[in-house]
C-alpha angles and dihedrals in degrees: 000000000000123000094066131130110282128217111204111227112204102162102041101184095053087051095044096041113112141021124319128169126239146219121173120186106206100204130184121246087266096055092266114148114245107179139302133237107210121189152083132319127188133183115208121187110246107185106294101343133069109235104207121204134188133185136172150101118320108207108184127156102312081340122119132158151102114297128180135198139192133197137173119227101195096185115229107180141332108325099000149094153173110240119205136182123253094262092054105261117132119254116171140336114239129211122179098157088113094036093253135073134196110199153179150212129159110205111199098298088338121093127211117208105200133194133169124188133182126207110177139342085286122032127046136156143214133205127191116189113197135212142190163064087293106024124043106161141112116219108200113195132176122197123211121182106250115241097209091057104049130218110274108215 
């Protein structure tokens, strides 16, 4: 995915703040398709800190049925932020200053590649590669702005 045209984000809650909706493509190591997770996605200011929600429909193998998520973006400079699960542990650092982000997480012996990538003020995309002796999958998501909702400046 990457190669793309890349949109530099400098003030990231300005950028994130609002609705988008979402489609994630969940793949096997081999690039089969597994399943998708298809709905919105906000990110509301909390203080000093983005929560970041997302809620939607989980198809995966004979599974279907509604699934919800929820992150912490804690900004850190211009561009960039510490992102943290829901229950408070740290997941991955964040950095969109130059419209494109390598990132990390291990997650107990597995191991989570991440990259982020914006292409414009109002579509973006993420891609988490995992490894491991009990993960081995690839969960593609791209991010537009949803219209409804509006962009809060």
């Amino acid at each position: 995915m990457t190669g793309s045209r890349r949109y530099p984000v400098l003030d990231l809650s300005a950028f994130l703040v609002g609705s988008w909706s979402l489609h994630r493509t969940i793949l096997s190591p081999e690039g089969e398709r597994w399943g998708e997770f298809t709905g919105s996605a906000s990110f509301a200011p909390a203080g000093e800190v983005l929560t970041y929600r997302e809620r939607g429909t989980l198809r995966l193998g004979g599974y279907q049925g509604s699934a919800f998520r929820q992150l912490r973006y804690q900004p850190t400079g211009p561009g960039q932020a510490a992102v943290y699960f829901d229950y408070g542990d740290f997941f991955h650092e964040l950095d969109l200053r130059e419209g494109y982000c390598d990132t990390s997480h291990p997650c107990r012996d597995d191991f989570y590649r991440g990259e982020f990538e914006v292409l414009d003020a109002d579509t973006w995309w993420q891609c988490w590669e995992v490894f491991g002796p009990t993960k081995n999958h690839t969960l593609r998501t791209e991010f537009r702005r949803d219209d409804s909702g509006g962009r809060e400046t």
